[in-house]
C-alpha positions in Angstrom: 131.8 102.1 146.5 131.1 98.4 145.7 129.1 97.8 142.7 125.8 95.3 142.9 124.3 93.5 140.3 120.6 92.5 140.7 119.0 90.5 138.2 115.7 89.8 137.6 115.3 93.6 138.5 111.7 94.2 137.2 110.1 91.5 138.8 109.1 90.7 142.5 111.8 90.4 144.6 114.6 92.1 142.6 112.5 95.4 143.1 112.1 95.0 146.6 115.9 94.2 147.2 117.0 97.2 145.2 114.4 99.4 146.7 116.5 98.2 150.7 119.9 98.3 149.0 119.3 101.9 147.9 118.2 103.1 151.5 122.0 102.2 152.7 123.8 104.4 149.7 127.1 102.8 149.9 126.3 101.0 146.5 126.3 101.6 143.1 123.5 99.1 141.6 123.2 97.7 138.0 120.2 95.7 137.0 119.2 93.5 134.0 116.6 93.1 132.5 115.1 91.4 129.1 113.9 93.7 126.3 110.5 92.9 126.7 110.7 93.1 130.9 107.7 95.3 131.9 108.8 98.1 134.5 106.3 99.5 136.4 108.2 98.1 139.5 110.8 100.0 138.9 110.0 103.4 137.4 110.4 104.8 141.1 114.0 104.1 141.1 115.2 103.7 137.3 116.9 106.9 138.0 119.2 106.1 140.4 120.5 102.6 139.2 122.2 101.0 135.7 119.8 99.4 134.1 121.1 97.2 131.7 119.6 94.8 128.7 121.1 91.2 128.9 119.8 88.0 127.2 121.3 85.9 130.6 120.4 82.4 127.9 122.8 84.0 125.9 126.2 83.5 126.8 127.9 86.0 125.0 125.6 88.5 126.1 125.9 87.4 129.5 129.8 87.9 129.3 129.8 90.8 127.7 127.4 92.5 130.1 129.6 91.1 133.6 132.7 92.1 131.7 131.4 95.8 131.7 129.8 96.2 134.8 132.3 93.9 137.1 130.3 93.4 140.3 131.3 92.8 143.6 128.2 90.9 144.7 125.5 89.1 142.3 122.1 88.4 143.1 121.0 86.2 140.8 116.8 86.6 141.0 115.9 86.2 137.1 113.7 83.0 136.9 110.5 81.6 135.5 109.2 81.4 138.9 105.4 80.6 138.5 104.7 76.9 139.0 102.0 76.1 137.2 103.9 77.4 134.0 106.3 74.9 134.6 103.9 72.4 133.4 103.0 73.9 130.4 106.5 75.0 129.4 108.9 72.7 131.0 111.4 73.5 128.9 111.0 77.1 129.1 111.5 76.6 132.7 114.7 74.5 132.8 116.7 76.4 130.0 115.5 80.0 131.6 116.5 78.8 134.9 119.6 76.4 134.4 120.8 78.2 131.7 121.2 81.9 132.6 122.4 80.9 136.1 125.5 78.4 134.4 126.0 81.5 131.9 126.9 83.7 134.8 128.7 81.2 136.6 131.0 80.3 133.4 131.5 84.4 132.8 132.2 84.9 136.5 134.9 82.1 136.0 136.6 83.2 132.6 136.7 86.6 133.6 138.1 86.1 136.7 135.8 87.9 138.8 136.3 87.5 142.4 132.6 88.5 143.4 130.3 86.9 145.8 127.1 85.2 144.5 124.1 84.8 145.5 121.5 82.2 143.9 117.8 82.7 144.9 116.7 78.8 144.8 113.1 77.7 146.3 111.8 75.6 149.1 110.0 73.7 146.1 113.0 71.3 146.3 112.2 69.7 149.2 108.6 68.6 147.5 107.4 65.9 149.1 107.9 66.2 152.7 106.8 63.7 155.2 105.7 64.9 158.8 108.4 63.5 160.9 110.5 65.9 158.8 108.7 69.1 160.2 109.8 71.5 160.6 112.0 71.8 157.0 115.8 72.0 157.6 118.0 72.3 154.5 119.5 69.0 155.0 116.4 67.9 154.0 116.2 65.4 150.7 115.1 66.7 148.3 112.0 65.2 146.2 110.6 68.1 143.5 107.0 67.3 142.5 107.0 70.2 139.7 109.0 70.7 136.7 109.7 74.5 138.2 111.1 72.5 141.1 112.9 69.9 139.0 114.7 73.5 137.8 115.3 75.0 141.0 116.8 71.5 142.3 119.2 72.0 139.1 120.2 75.7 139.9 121.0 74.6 143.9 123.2 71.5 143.0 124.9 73.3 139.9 125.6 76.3 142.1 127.4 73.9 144.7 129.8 72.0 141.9 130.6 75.6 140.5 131.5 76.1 144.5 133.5 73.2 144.6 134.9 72.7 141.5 135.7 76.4 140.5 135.8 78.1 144.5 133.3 80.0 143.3 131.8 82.6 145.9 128.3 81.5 146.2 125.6 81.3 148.5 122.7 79.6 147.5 119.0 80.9 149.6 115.9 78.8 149.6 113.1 80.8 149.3 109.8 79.6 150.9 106.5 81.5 150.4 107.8 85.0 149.7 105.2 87.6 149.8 103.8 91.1 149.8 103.0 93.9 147.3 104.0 93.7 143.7 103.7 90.0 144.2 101.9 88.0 141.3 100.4 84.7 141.6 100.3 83.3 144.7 98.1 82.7 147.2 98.3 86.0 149.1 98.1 88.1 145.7 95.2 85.6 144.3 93.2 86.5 147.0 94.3 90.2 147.6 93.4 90.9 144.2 90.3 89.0 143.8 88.7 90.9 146.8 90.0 94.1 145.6 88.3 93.2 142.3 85.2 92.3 144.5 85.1 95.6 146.0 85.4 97.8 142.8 82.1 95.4 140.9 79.3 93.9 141.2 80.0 90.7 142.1 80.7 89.3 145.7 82.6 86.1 144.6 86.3 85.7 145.6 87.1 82.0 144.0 89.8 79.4 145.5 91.5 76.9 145.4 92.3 74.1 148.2 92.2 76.3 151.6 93.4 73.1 153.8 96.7 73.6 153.0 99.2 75.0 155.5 102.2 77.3 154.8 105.2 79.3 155.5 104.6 83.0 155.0 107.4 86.0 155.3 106.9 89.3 153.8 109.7 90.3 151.0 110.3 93.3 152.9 111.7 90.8 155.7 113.5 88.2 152.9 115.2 91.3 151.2 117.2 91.6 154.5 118.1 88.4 154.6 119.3 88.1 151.4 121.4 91.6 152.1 122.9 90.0 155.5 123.7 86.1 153.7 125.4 88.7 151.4 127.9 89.3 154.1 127.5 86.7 156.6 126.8 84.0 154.6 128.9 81.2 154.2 130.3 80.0 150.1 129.1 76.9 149.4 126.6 76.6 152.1 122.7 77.1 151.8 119.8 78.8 154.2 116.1 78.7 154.3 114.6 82.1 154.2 111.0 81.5 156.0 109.3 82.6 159.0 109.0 78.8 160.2 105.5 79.4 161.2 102.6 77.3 159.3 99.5 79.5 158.3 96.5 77.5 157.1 95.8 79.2 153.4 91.9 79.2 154.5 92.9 81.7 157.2 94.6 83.9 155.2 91.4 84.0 153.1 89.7 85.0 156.2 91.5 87.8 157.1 91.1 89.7 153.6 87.7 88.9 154.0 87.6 90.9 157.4 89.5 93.7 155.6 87.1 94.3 152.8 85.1 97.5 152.4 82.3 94.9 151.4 80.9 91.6 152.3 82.7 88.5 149.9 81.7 85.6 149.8 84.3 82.5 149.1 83.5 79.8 146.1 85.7 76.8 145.5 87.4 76.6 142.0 88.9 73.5 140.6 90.6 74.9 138.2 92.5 76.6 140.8 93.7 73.5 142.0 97.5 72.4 141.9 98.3 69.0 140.3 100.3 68.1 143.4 99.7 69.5 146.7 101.3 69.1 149.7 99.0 69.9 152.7 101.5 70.9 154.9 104.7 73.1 154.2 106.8 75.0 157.3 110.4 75.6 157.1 113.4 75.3 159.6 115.0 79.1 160.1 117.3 78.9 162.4 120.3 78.6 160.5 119.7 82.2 159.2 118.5 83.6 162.4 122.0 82.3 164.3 123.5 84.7 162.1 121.1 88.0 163.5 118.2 87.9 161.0 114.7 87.0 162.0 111.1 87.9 160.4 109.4 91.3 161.7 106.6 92.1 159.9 102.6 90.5 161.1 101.0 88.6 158.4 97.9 90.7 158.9 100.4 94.1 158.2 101.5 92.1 154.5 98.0 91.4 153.5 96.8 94.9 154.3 99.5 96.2 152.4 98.5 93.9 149.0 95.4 94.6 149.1 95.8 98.5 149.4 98.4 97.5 146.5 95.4 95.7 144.1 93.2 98.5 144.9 95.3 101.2 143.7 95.7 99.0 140.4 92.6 98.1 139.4 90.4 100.0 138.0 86.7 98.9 136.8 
């Protein structure tokens, strides 16, 4: 039975993707989390996995954990993964992200672990994007506006000298707009839970921030099966977007919660809701992934429902 390692197993994505590995049982999994890490993403399946405590900025502890557990495929999720907190803790950012991914690459190496690796970086490399460069392909420059991006720039080119210099097994995934329940602050989740919110009080105010935007939705339900075929299929030292390729304006996302609600909401710009940097238009290039079988299944309007059910169940006023 091969043995998976997840990390960043409490959060988003790591949930998801251990929730669709455990549906195949033909792997033993082992996540890590931080000390503090809350878990109520993972209480439904803590029994069935290793969950482990690991400090991944700490290379000793980062050793010492690989050298126990000896995986045969890393997915390496663990990030500070919330833009705007980039540019309040930029240096939180860089040494969480660059950090515990060049620890696991260095105890991969002196260990001698032949395992596959898998780096979750983020379609906010490519940054600015001019429109004769539509749709995204990953030989895209890239141009970070954000020091989050800055970070995830730093985890994608590190990965590929570790590739080349070391023949290190990895496979590096550029996330775009990754949604769907359990997801925290986004667009999809702002406005999920702000209608929810609506619903359960007195007021009938959902507040936003630029609608006129236009981006790449996929559910995480759909990414977590790419990520498990790119496991397999995908090829060391190369890199795939992970997108739907499909541009939805954020306004009409906005509008179909609104046409979901159990009550009428009204929508009330924000400013302080606003991004520093923008980019009005952002739709990746999938068809690198989908030559290899794997294509989006899941209707925006089935990922929205399914949030919103999600904020309702969790809020309580």
């Amino acid at each position: 039975m091969r043995r998976v390692l997840v990390t960043g197993v409490t959060g988003f994505a790591g949930s998801h993707l251990v929730d669709y590995i455990l549906t195949r049982n033909d792997c033993e999994v082992f996540g890590i989390q931080r000390w503090r890490s809350p878990l109520e993403n993972v209480t439904h399946f803590m029994d069935k996995i290793t969950m482990v405590e690991c400090e991944l900025r700490d290379a000793s502890s980062t050793r010492d954990t690989l050298e126990r557990m000896r995986p045969d495929w890393i997915f390496h999720l663990a990030a500070q993964s919330f833009v705007p907190t980039s540019w309040s803790a930029p240096t939180e950012s860089l040494t969480t992200n660059v950090l515990g991914q060049l620890n696991i690459f260095e105890a991969v190496r002196r260990i001698g672990l032949q395992c596959r690796i898998q780096i979750a970086c983020s379609s906010e490399e490519y940054g600015m994007v001019y429109a004769n460069e539509l749709p995204i392909k990953e030989t895209n420059p890239l141009r970070p506006l954000s020091p989050y991006a800055v970070s995830k720039v730093a985890q994608d080119m590190l990965s590929l000298q570790y590739y080349q210099s070391h023949s290190l097994k990895i496979i590096r995934v550029r996330l775009f707009n990754i949604t769907g329940p359990r997801k925290m602050f986004d667009a999809c989740s702002d406005f999920a839970k702000g209608v929810a919110e609506a619903e359960k009080s007195a007021s009938k105010i959902l507040k936003v921030g630029n609608l006129e935007g236009i981006r790449d939705f996929t559910d995480v339900r759909d990414a977590v099966k790419a990520l498990w075929l790119l496991r397999e299929k995908g090829r060391p030292g190369e890199v795939y977007n992970v997108c739907s390729g499909k541009g939805v304006k954020v306004g009409d996302v906005v509008s179909m919660l609104q046409a979901m609600s159990k009550k009428k909401i009204e929508v009330k710009t924000d400013k302080s809701r606003m991004r520093i940097i923008d980019d009005p238009l952002y739709v990746g290039d999938n068809s690198k992934i989908r030559a290899l079988g794997w294509k989006p299944v899941t209707p925006l309007k089935k990922t929205l429902s399914d949030m919103l059910e999600y904020w309702r169940n969790r809020i309580k006023i």
